[in-house]
Every structure is written in structure tokens, then in C-alpha cells.
C-alpha positions in Angstrom: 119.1 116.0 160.5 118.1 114.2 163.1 114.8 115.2 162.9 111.4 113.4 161.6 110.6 114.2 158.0 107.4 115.0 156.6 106.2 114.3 153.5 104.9 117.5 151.7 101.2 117.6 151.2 100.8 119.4 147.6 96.6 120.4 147.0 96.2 120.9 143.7 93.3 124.1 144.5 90.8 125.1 142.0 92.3 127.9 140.8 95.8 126.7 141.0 96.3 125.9 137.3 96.0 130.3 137.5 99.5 131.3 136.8 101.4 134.4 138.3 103.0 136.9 135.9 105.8 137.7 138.3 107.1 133.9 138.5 107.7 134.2 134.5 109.4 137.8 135.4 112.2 137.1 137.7 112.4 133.4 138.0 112.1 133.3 142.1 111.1 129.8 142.2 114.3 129.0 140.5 116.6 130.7 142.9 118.3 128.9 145.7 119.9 130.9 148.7 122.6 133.1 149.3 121.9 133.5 153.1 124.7 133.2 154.9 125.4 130.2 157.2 123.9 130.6 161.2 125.8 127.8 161.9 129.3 129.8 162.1 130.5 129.0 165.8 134.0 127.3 165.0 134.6 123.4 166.7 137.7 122.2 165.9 138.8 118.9 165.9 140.0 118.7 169.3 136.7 119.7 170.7 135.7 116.3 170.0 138.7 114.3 171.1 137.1 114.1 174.7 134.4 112.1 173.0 136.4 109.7 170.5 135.7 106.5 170.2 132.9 106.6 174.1 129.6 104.9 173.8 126.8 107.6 173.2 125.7 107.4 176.6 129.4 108.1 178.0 129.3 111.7 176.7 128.5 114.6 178.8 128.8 118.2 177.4 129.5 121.3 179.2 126.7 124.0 180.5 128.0 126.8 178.3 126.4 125.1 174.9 123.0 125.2 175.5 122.7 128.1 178.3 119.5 129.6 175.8 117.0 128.2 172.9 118.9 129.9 170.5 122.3 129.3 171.7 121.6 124.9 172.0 120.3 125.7 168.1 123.2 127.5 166.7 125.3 125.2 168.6 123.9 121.6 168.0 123.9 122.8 164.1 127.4 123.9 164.5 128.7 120.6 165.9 126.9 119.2 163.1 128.1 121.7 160.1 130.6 119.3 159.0 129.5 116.0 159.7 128.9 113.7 156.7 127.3 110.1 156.6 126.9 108.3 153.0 125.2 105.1 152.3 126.6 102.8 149.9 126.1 103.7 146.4 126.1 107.4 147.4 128.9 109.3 147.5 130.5 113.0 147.5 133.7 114.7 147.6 137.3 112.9 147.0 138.1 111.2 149.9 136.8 112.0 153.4 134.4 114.5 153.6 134.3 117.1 156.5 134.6 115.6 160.0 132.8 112.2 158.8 130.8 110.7 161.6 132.6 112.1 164.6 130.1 114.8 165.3 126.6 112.6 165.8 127.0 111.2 169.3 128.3 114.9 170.1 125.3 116.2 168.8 122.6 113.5 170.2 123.4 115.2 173.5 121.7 118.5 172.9 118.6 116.2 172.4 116.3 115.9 176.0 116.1 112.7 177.7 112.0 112.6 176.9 113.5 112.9 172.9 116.3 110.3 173.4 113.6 107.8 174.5 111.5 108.4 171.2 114.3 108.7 168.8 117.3 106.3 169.4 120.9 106.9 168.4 120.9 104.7 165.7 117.6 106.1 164.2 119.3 109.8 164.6 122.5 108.4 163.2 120.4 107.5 160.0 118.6 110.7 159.9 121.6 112.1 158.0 121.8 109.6 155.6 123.5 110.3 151.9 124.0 114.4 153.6 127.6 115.9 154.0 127.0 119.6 154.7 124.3 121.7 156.2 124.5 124.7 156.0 121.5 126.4 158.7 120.3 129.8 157.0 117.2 130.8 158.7 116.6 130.9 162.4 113.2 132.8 163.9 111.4 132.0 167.2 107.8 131.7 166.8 104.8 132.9 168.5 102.6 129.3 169.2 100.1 127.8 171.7 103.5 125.1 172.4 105.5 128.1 173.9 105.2 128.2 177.8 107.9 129.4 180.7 110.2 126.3 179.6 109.5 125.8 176.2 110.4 127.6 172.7 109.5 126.8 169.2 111.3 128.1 166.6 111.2 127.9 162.6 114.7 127.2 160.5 115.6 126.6 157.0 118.5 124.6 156.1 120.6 124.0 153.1 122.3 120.8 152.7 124.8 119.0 150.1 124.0 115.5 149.4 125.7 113.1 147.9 124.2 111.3 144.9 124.4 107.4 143.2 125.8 109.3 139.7 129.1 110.9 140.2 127.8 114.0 141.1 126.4 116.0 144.7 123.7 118.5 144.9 121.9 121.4 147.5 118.9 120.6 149.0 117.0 122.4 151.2 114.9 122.1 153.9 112.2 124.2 156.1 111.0 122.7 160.1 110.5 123.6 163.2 112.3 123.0 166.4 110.6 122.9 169.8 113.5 123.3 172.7 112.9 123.1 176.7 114.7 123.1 179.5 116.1 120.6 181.4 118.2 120.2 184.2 119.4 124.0 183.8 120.5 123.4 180.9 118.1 123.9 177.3 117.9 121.2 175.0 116.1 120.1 172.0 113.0 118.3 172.6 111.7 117.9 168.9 112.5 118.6 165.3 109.7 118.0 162.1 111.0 118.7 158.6 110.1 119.0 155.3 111.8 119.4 152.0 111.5 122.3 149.5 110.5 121.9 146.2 112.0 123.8 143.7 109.0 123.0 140.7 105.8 123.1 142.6 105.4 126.3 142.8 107.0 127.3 139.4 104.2 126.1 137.7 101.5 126.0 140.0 100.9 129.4 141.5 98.9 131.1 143.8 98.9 128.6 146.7 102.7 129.6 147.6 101.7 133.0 147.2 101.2 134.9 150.9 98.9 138.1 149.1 97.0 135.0 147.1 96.9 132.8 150.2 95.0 135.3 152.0 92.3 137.1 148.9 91.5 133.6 147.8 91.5 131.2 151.1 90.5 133.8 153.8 89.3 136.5 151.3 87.1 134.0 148.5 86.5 131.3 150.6 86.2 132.7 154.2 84.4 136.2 153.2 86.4 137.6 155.9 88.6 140.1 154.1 87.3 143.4 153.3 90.4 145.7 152.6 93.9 144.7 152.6 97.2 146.5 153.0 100.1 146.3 151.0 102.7 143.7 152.5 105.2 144.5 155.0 108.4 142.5 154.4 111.1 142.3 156.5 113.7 139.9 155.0 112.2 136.5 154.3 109.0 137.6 156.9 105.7 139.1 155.5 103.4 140.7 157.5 99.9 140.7 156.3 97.4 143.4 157.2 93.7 143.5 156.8 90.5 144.7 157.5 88.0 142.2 158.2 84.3 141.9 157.6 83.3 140.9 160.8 84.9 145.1 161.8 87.8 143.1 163.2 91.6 143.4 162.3 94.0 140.7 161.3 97.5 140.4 160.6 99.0 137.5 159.1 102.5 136.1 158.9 104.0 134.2 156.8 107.6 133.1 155.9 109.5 132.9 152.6 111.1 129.7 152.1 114.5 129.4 150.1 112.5 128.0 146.8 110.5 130.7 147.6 107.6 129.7 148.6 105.0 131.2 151.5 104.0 129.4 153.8 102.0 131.1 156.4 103.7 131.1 160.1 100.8 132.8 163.0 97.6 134.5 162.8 96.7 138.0 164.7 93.4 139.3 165.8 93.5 143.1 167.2 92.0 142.9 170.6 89.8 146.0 172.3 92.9 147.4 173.6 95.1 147.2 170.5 97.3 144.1 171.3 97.1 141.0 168.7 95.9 137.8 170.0 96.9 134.7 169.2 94.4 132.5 166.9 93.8 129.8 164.3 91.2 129.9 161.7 91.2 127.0 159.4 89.8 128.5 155.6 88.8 124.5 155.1 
């Protein structure tokens, strides 16, 4: 998506064989999304007509798509809502499927000069290969050393439907995080890392998707930091993890529910003297 994907690291923990009762209860792992789409803002055909048929470097967009980091998101995913690119042997849909691939030179443009040098057009071409839709469902900035005056980094989650080599297509999803910074007054994207969700990892293997495990067993059992923890605050697909530590300091942890719904865990909080959380990292390995 015209990003760089990641290949999911899956540790198999010591206690991860330990299963939790609520998975067998209400199935969560097995549950896609039913988010709405972000990506709503309406381009029709005609907005591209400008841009039929230039070289990649001919187009030039106007000011008003990418005046704020959230707005060049919701926009760039917008243009790209409909776009579809299948390799041979993998198909989807009866015919011509959305906008085909009209939309990707469009959508290059929200990308910085600095990322255009790194990834070129035909490498972001190929970065939707064998997708048709997406579909972006989650959208939160985030709190990280990266963010400065310029520069924004920002978590999404993102549903797709791909086409397939047997007849048939299927959702898939995946979670990233985009880092956007101006340029030229305008605000652009200056880097995208993905990575796809697993729908049977966590089913079976438990508490190492779990946010309240994450934090009694790596931070808690490992790190002998935890002394008393509060019960989670959940707002939507954010958790909010309070604690007490041992050290007489206290910590809150956030995490984010992906849509296979999974944890995984987003910033880390230490109260300061006069009350305010400060940003920090402590690695449990």
C-alpha cells in the first residue's frame, strides 16, 4: 500500500502454550471488523482526468489535499480506496474492478521528495500487488520520540480485499504506522511500515496478545516492576494501562487493539514529580 512490509516476528514465550478462557468464550480472535471506512472523501472520476495518461513526474496536485497530517492521510487513502492492481494468475471481481490503476501516480504525489528517492514509482506501483480495495479503519496520532515541529507519526489499520489464484477474493488486514512531514507548505507522507494481521496466532496462543497479560507477565514477572494494577481503561480499540510500580513510581501503558484482535502495545508513561507523564521505553528483554 505503498508502504514497506514487515514480516511479523511471532515468540513463542514460556508460558504461551497458557490458554485464555475468554478467547474460547466469545471467539474475538475470529472476528474481523465492522469499523467503518476513514477513507470516505468522494473522488470521482474526473478528478483524475487532469492526470490521464502524464508521466509520474508530470503530476502536480493542489495545496488543499494535504493542508494537515491527517488530512494528506484520509486523502492519499481516499485517492487510493478504489484502486486495484492484479498479477497474473490472481484475480477478482467480473470485469474491471474499481478505478483499476488510474489512482497510483495520483497517489505517489502525497509521498515527499526524500520518500520518492527511496521508493520508486515502479516499486510503489507493485506495493499493491494482487489488492483491489482498502478499506482504512483505524487512524490515531501517536505520542513518539520521531514527532517534532514538522513531523507526525501516526498508527492505522487497514482492511483490504485481495484477489486470489482459485476463483475466489478475500479481506485481509493490515496494522502500520505512517510518519508525515512537511514540505514546501504542504504535508506529505514521508514513510509507511506495515504488517499483516494474523487471524490464528493468537487464537491458540494466548497471553502474548493480551494487553493485562503483556504487562503482569513481561513488566510484572519478568521486570518486578508492577506492584498494583488498575482495571483497564478502554476507549474504543485504545487501552489504557494503569499501575503502581515498585520502584514508588506510576506508569501508564497503551496499547492498541488490532482488528484480529490482538494488543499490541503503542507508548509507555512515567508520572513525573508534577503529575504529567513522560515519555519512555523500557524494554522487559
Amino acid at each position: 500500500m505503498g508502504g514497506f512490509l514487515q514480516k511479523s516476528e511471532i515468540k513463542k514465550e514460556n508460558s504461551d502454550d497458557i490458554r485464555l478462557n475468554k478467547v474460547n468464550v466469545n471467539q474475538k480472535y475470529f472476528r474481523p471488523s465492522c469499523l467503518s471506512a476513514l477513507n470516505s472523501r468522494i473522488f470521482p472520476f474526473d478528478f483524475f482526468d487532469p492526470y490521464y495518461e502524464k508521466d509520474v513526474s508530470e503530476i502536480h496536485l493542489p495545496q488543499n489535499l494535504m493542508t494537515s497530517p491527517k488530512n494528506a492521510i484520509l486523502n492519499y487513502f481516499s485517492v487510493l480506496r478504489e484502486a486495484a492492481f492484479f498479477s497474473e494468475g490472481k484475480v477478482g471481481g467480473c470485469g474491471t474492478v474499481g478505478m483499476a490503476t488510474t489512482p497510483y501516480p495520483v497517489a505517489y504525489q502525497f509521498l515527499t521528495e526524500d520518500y520518492q528517492k527511496r521508493v520508486t514509482y515502479h516499486d510503489f506501483l507493485h506495493s499493491f500487488q494482487d489488492i483491489g480495495h482498502i478499506n482504512l479503519i483505524k487512524l490515531k496520532r501517536v505520542n513518539n520520540a520521531i514527532n517534532s515541529s514538522n513531523s507526525w507519526r501516526f498508527f492505522v489499520d487497514a482492511e483490504t480485499i485481495e484477489g486470489a489464484g482459485k476463483g475466489v477474493t478475500y479481506f485481509a488486514y493490515y496494522y502500520g504506522f505512517i510518519t508525515v512531514k512537511q514540505e514546501n507548505n504542504r504535508v506529505k507522507i514521508d514513510d509507511m511500515v506495515f504488517n499483516g494481521e494474523d487471524f490464528l496466532c493468537a487464537a491458540y496462543h494466548g497471553w502474548s496478545h493480551d494487553a493485562e497479560a503483556v504487562v503482569d507477565i513481561k513488566y510484572g514477572e519478568w521486570c518486578k516492576l508492577v506492584g498494583r494494577r488498575y482495571p483497564t481503561f478502554k476507549q474504543g480499540y485504545i487501552k489504557n494501562i494503569y499501575f503502581n510500580g515498585t520502584d514508588g513510581h506510576n506508569y501508564l501503558f497503551v496499547f492498541f487493539e488490532l482488528t484480529n484482535g490482538t494488543d499490541i502495545e503503542i507508548v509507555q508513561y512515567k508520572q513525573g514529580i508534577s503529575g504529567e507523564w513522560v515519555l519512555i521505553k523500557i524494554n522487559p528483554n
